[in-house]
PLY file of the C-alpha trace (Angstrom):
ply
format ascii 1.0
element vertex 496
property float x
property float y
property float z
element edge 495
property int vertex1
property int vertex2
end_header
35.18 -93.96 70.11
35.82 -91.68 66.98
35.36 -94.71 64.84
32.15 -95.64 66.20
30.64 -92.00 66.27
32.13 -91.78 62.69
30.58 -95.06 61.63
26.89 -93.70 63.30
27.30 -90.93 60.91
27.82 -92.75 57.96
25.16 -94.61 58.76
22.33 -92.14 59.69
22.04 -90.60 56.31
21.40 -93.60 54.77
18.79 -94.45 57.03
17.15 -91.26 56.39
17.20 -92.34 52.77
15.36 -95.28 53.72
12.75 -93.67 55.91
12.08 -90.77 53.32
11.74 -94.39 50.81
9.08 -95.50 53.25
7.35 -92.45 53.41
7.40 -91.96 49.48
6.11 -95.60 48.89
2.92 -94.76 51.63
1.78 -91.99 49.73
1.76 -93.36 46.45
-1.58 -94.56 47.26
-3.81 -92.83 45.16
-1.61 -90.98 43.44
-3.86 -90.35 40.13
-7.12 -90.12 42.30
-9.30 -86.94 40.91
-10.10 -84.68 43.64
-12.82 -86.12 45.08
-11.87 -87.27 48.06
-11.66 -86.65 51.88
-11.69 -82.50 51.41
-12.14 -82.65 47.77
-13.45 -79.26 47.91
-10.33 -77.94 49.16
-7.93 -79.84 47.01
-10.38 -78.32 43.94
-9.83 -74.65 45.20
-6.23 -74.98 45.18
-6.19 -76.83 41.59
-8.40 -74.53 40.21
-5.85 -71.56 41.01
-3.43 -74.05 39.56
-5.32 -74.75 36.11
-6.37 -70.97 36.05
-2.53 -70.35 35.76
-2.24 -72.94 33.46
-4.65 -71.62 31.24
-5.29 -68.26 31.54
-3.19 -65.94 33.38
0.04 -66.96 35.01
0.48 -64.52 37.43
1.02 -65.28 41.74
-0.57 -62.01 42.53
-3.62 -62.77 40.51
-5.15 -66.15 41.80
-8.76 -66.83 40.70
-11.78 -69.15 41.50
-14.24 -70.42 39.89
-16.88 -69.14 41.49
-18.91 -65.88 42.21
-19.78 -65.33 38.62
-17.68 -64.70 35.20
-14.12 -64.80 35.44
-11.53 -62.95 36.05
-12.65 -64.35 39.82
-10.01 -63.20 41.87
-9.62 -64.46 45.21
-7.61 -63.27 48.39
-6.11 -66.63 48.70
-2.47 -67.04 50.65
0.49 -66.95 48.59
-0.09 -69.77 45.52
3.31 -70.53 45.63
2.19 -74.75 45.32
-0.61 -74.54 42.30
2.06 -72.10 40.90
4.69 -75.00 40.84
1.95 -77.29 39.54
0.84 -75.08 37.02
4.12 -74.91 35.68
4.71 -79.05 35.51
1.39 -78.92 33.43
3.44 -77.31 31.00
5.33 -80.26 30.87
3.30 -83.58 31.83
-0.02 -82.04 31.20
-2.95 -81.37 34.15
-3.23 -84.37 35.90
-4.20 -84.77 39.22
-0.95 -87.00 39.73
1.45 -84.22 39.23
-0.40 -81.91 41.34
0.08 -84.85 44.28
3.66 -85.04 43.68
4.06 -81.52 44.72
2.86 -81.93 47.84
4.91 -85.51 47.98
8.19 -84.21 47.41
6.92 -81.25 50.13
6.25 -83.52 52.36
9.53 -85.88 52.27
11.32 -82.36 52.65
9.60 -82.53 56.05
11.13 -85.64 56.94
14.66 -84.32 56.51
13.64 -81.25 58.34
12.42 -83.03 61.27
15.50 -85.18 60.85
17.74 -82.22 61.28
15.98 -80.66 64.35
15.51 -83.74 66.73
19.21 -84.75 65.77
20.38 -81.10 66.85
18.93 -81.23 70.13
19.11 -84.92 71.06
21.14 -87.09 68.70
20.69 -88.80 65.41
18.94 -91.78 66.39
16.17 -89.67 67.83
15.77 -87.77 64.71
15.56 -91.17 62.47
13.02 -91.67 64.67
11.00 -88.56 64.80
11.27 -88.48 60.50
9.89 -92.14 60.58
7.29 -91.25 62.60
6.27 -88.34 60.25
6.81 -90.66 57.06
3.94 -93.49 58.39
1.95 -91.73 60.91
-1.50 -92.34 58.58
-2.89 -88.65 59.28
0.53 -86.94 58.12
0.20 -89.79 55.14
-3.23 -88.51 53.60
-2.31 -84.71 53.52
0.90 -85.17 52.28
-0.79 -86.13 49.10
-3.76 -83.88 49.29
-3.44 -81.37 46.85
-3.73 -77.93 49.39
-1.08 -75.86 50.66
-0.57 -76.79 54.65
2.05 -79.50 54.12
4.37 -77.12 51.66
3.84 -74.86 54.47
4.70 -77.00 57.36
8.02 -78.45 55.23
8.62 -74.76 54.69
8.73 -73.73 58.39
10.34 -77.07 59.59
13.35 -75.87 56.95
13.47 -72.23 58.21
13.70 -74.01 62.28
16.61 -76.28 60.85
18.44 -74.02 58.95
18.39 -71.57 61.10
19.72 -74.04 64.47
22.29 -75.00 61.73
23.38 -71.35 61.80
23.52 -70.93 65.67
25.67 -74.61 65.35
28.10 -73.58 62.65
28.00 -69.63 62.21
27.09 -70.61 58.24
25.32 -67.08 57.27
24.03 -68.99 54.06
21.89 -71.31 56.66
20.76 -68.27 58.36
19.87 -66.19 54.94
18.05 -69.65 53.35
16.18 -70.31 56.38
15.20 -66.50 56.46
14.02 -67.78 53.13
11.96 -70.37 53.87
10.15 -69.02 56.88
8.93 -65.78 54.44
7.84 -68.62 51.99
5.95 -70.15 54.67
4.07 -67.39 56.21
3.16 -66.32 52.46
2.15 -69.80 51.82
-0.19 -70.09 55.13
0.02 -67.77 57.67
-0.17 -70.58 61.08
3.70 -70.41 59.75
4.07 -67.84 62.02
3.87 -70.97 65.03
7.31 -71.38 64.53
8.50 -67.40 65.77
7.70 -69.24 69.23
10.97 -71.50 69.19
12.95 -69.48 66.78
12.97 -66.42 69.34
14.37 -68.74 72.45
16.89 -70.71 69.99
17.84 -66.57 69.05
17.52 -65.30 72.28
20.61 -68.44 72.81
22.17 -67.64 69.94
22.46 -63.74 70.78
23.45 -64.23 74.28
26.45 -66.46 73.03
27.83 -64.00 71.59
26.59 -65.77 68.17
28.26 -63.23 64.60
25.72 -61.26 62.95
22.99 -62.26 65.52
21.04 -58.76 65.49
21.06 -58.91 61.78
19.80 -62.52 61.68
16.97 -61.67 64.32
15.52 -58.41 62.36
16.15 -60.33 59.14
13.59 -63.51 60.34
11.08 -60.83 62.59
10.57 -58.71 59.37
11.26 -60.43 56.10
8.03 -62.93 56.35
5.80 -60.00 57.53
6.78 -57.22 55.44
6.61 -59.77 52.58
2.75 -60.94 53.95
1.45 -57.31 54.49
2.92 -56.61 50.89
1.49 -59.54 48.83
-2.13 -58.60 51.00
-2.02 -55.26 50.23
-1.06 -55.99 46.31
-4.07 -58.58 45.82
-6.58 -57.16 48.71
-7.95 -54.19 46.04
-8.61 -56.39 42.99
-9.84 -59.87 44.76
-13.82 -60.50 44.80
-13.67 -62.30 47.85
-10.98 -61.37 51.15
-10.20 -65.03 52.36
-7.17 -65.04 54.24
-7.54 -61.24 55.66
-11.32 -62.24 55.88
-11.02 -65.86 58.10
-8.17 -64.36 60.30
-10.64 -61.36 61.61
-14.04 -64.37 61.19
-11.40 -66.34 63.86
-10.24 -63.11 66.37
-14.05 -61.97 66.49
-15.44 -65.49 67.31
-12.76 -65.89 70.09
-13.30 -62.22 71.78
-17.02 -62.98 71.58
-16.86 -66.30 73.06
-13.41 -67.09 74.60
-12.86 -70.55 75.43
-15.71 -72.87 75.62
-15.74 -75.56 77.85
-16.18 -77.78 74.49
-12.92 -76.73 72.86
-10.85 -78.50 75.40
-12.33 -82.08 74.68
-12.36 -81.03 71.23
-8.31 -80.24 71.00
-8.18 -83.81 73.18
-9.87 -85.61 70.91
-7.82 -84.52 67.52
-4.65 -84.65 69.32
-5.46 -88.38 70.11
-6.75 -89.53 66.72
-4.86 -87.30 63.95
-1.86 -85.88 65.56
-1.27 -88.95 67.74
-3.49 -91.78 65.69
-3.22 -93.01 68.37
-0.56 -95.64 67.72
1.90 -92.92 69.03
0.40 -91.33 72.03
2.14 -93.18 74.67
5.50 -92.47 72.94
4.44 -88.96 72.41
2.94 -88.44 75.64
6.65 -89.96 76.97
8.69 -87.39 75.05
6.55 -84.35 75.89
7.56 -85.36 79.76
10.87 -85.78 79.28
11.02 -82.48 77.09
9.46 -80.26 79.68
11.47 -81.80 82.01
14.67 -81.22 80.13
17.41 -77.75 79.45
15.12 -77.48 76.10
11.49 -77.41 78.10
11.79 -73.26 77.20
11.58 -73.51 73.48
9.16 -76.86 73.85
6.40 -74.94 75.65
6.53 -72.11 73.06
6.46 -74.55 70.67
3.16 -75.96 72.44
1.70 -72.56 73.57
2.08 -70.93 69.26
0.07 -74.68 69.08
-2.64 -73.66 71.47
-2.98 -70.41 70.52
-3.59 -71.64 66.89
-6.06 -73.80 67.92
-7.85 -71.11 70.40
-8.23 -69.29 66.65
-9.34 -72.10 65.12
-12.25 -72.31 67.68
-13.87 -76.03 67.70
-16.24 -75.39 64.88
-13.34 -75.47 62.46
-11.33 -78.18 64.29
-14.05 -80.59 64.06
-14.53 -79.92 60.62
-11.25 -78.52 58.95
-9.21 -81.48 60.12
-6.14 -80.53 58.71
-5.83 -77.53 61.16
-4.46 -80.21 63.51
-1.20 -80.63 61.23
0.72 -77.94 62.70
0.93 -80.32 65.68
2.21 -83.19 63.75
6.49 -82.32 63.82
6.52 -81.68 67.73
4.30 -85.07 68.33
7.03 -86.56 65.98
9.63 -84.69 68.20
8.44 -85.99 70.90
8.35 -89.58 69.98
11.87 -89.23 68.90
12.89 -87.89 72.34
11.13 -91.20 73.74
14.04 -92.82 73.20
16.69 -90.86 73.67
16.99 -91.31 77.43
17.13 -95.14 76.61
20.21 -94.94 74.23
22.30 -92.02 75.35
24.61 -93.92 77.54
25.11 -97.11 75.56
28.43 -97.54 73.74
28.25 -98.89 70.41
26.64 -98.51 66.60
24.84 -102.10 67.32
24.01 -101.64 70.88
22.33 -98.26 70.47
20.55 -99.30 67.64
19.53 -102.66 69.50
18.42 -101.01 72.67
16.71 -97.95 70.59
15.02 -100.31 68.64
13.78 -102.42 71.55
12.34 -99.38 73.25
10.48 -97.84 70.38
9.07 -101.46 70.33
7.77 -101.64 73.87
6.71 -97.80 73.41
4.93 -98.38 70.12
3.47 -102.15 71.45
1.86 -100.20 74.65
0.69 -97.63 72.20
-1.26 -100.70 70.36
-2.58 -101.53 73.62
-4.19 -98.25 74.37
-5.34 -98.14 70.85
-7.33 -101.33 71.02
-9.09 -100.34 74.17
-9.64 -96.78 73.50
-13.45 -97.55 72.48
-14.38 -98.78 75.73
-12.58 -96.04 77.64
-12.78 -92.66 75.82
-16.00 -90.59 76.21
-19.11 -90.91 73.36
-18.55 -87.29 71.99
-15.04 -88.60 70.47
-16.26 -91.46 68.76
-18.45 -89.85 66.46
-17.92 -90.39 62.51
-15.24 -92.96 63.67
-12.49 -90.68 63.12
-9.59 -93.46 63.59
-10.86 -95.21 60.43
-8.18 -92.92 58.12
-8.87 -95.54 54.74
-12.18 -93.80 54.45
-10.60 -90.62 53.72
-9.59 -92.23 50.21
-12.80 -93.12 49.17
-13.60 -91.05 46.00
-17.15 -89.31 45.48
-17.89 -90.53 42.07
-21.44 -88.66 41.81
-19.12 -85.56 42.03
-17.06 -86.79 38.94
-19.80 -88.01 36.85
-22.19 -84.54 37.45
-18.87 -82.01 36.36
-17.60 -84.41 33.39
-21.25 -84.31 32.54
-21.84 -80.66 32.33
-18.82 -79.95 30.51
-20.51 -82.21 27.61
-23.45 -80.26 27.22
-23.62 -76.81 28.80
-21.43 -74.36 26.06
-18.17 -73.45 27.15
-18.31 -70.45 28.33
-22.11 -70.28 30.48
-22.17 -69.58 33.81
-23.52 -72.31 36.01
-24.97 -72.03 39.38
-25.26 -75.59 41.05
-27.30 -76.35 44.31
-24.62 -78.11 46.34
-22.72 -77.35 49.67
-19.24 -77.29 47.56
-18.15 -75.57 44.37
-16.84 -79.61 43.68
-18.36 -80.20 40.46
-18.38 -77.00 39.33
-14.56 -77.49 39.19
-14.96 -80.98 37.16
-17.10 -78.75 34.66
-14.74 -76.56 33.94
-16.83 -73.69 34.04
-17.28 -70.35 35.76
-20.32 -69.93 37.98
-21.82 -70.13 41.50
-22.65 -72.67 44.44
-25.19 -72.30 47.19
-26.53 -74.61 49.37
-30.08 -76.14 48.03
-32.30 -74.90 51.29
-30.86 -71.35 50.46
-31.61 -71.26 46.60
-34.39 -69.05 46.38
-36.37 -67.30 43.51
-34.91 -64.24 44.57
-31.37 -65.31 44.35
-32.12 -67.00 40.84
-32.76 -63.61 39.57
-30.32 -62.11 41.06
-27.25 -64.45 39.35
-29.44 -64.63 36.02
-28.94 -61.02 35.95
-25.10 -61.51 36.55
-25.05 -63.80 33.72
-25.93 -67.09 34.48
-27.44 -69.17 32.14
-27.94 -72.77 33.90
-29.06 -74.25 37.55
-27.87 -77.26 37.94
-29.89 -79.55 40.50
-28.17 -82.54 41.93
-30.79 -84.12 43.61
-33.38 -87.02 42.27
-36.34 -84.57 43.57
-36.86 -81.16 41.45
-36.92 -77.80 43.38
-40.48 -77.83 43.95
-39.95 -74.73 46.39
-38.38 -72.41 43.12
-42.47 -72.80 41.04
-42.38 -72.68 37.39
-38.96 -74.26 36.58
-38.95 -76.97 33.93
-35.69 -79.06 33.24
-34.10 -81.95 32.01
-32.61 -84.95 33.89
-29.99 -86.37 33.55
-28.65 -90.01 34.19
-25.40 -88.99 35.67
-27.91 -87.78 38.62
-28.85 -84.16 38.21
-31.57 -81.58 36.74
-30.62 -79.11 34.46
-32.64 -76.15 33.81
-32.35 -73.41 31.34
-32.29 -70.32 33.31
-32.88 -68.45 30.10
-36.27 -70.02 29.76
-37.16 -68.59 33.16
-36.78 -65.51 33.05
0 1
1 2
2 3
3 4
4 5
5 6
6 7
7 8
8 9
9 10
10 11
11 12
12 13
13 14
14 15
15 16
16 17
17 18
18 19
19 20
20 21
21 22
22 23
23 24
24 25
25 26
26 27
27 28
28 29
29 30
30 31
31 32
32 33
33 34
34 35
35 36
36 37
37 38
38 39
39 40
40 41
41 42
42 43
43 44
44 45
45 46
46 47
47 48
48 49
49 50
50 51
51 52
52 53
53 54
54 55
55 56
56 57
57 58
58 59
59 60
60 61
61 62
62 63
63 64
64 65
65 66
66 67
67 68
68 69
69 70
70 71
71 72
72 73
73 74
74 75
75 76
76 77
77 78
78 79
79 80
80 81
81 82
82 83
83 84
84 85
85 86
86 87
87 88
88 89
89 90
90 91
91 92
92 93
93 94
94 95
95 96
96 97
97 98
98 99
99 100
100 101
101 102
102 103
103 104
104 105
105 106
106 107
107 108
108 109
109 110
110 111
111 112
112 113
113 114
114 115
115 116
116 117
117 118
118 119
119 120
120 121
121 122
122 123
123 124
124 125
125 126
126 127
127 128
128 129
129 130
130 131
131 132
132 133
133 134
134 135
135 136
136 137
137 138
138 139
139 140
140 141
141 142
142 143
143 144
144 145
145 146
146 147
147 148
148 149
149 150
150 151
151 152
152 153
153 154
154 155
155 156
156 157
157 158
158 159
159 160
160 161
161 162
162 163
163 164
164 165
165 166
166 167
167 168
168 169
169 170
170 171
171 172
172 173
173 174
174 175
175 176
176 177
177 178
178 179
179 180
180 181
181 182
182 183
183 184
184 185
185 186
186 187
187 188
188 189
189 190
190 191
191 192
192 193
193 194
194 195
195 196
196 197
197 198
198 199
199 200
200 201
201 202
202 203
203 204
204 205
205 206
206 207
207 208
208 209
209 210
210 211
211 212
212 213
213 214
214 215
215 216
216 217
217 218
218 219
219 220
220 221
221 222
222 223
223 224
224 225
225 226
226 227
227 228
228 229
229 230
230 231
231 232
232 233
233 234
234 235
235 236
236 237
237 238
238 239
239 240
240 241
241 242
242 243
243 244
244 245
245 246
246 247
247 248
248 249
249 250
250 251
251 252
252 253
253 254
254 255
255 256
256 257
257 258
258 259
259 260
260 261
261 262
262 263
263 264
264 265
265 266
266 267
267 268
268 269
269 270
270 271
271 272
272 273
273 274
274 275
275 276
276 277
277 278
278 279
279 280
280 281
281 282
282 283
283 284
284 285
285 286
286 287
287 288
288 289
289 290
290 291
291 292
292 293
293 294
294 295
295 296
296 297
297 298
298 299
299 300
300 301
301 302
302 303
303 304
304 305
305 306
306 307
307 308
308 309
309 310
310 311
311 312
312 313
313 314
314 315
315 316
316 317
317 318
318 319
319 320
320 321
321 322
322 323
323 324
324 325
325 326
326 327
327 328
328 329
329 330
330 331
331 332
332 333
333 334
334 335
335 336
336 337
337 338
338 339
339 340
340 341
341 342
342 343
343 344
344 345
345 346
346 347
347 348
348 349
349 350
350 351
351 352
352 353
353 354
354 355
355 356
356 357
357 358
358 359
359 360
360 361
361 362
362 363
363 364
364 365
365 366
366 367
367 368
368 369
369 370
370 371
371 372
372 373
373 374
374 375
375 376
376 377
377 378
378 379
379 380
380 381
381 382
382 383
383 384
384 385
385 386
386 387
387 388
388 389
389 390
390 391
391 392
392 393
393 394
394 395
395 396
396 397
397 398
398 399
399 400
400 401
401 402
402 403
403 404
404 405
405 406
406 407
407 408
408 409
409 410
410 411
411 412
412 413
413 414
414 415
415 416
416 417
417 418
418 419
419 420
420 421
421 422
422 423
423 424
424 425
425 426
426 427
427 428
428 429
429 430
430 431
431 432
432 433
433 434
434 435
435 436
436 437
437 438
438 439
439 440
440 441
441 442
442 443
443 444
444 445
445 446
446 447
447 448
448 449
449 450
450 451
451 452
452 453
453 454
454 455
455 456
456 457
457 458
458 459
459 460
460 461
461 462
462 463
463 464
464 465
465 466
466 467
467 468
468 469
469 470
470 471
471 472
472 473
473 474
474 475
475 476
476 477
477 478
478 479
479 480
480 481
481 482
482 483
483 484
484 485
485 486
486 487
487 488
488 489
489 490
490 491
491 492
492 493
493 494
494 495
């Protein structure tokens, strides 16, 4: 029996190997893409922090923007700890969009091994192969772990903080419990919904504590105050000098929209429908659906339904404007959907005796799980409601598709506006004022007025930059240039 369990171990961390492999070769796939893709605009705010260091002041506590006039532009943004670490590869390779990607790559297949290390904790390694795999090709998980922004770094930060930390209530290791302490501060700093994972990591504690676990009080203050201390102090530090308050600024938008309007009655069909196409794509809902069962039904259903309620509560934040917009605010649910696919088959292996029959049987049952999976996915058009079919959200290749107007308008105005005038361009994203590489403002076309011409020509800007085949007929008086790349240009100083 030792030989067997001994030969399972040998083998499982070369089958992570493989499955972090897999993953790595899926998101390769538009590696070198510019930023103009699904949430380009996002992507572009975290590169331009990352070329701002790069170029101009290297400092974490001083992130800036390109937008809302002449620089310095700094921003309330979280903690840049990723366009830091791409900033400083630019030293080396150069900017390109491909290093920035490989970032949040080698984040991401960080992930995997976290995941790994958790479901194999609680229910065995062959459930934790199979909870990494199903992080490494589930196609939502795919796209963002190569989409330059920081919620992947942040979800491999918090997924190493859980495992280190269960490997410290396992082995008493005080350097798992002071790394993971680590990690979890990193996260929070990184993105705040970090703070999900207090919700398990007080119960696995609580265990730890009650065991009679060395140095448990320490541990527990050290993980309660580290990350928040560490959040309030890099707030505080950037709060006075930023032009705009993001993070403290979306976390009170999110707290006032929910006292004002609770739950509505559309956020539950809302949460439904991303949990069925992005956290469960839906190739994996039966599987998922499976594992949450058997979880709640389990000795580990405590730390799973704080686990699901720090999920919820998110989400209750997040309010169904953002979810139906801000996809990516469904990754937090991604590891505990991979969890629970893992735990699918864990019932079906536990009592089989052998490397080969485990493996057979696991296999076998992940196959029928998976298959039925397929079935529900090919009939889910006939059976779900209208509301969750809009914009076809299953079709994930789409979210590769690069806006190339985007790309030709920036690269455009970088070639003929001076290098240091102040744009302000008449679009819904600051996009291609990134690809510019210039300083400026955005505003959407029905809100760019007279009135707010004169008030940014007065701040110093020197160019509008139109977009749009039709002229702004509304703004009287103007008289530009067009240009074949698909926008007007007119010379604010001309105007006024």
């Amino acid at each position: 029996m030792g030989n067997r369990r001994s030969a399972w171990r040998g083998f499982a961390p070369w089958a992570l190997v493989a499955v972090c492999l897999i993953g790595l070769l899926l998101r390769l796939k538009g590696l070198d893409s510019p930023f103009v893709d699904f949430h380009g605009w996002r992507q572009g705010d975290t590169a331009a922090v990352a070329r701002y260091f790069y170029e101009r002041e290297f400092n974490l506590l001083r992130p800036q923007l390109p937008y809302y006039g002449a620089p310095p532009n700094y921003a309330e943004l979280e903690f840049s700890l990723v366009p830091a670490i791409a900033a400083g590869l630019y030293y080396i390779f150069g900017e390109a969009s491909w290093v920035a990607r490989t970032v949040i790559i080698l984040f991401s297949l960080w992930s995997l091994v976290s995941v790994y290390r958790i479901g194999a904790h609680f229910w065995g390694l062959w459930p934790g192969l199979v909870a990494a795999l199903t992080m490494a090709v589930q196609p939502f998980y795919v796209y963002f772990s190569r989409s330059f922004q920081p919620d992947v770094p942040m979800l491999a930060l918090s997924l190493a903080a859980l495992a280190d930390f269960l490997a410290w209530s396992r082995e008493g290791s005080r350097a798992h419990a002071w790394r993971g302490c680590l990690w979890l501060t990193l996260a929070v700093l990184v993105k705040p919904p970090a703070a999900i994972a207090y919700l398990p990591l007080s119960l696995w504690w609580w265990s730890a504590y009650r065991s009679g676990q060395a140095g448990s009080f320490v541990v527990g203050l050290a993980y309660l105050i580290a990350p928040l201390a560490a959040l309030l102090i890099y707030l505080q530090s950037i709060h006075g000098i930023a032009e705009h308050p993001f993070v403290s600024g979306i976390a009170l938008s999110f707290m006032e929209r929910f006292w004002q309007e609770g739950i509505p009655v559309d956020w539950y069909g809302d949460v439904g429908r991303g949990i069925f196409f992005f956290v469960c794509t839906p190739v994996f809902v039966l599987p998922a659906l499976l594992g949450c069962l058997r979880g709640l039904f389990s000795k580990e259903r405590r730390w799973i339904v704080a686990w699901l309620a720090g999920v919820a509560a998110f989400f209750l934040l997040a309010g169904s404007h953002v979810l139906n917009n801000l996809q990516y605010y469904f990754l937090p649910a991604v590891p505990l959907a991979a969890l629970f696919v893992g735990l699918s088959t864990e019932w079906l292996t536990v009592s089989r005796r052998g490397l080969l029959r485990r493996a057979t049987a696991a296999s076998l049952a992940l196959l029928v799980l998976v298959g039925g999976a397929f079935l529900v996915s090919a009939s889910f058009q006939r059976l779900l409601p209208e509301r969750w079919l809009r914009y076809q959200p299953w079709t994930y290749e789409r979210w590769y598709q690069l806006d190339d107007k985007v790309l030709k308008v920036g690269r455009a105005l970088e070639q003929i506006t001076p290098a240091e005038a102040l744009l302000l361009i008449a679009e819904e994203t600051p996009r291609s004022l990134f690809y510019s590489r210039r300083f400026g403002w955005f505003i959407p076309p029905e809100e760019c007025s007279a009135e707010y011409l004169a008030g940014v020509r007065a701040e110093g800007a020197a160019y509008l930059v139109w977009p749009y085949e039709k002229p702004p007929t509304h703004l009287g008086g103007l008289t530009g240039e067009w240009h074949p790349e698909g926008f007007w240009l007119f010379d604010l100083g001309k105007m006024f």
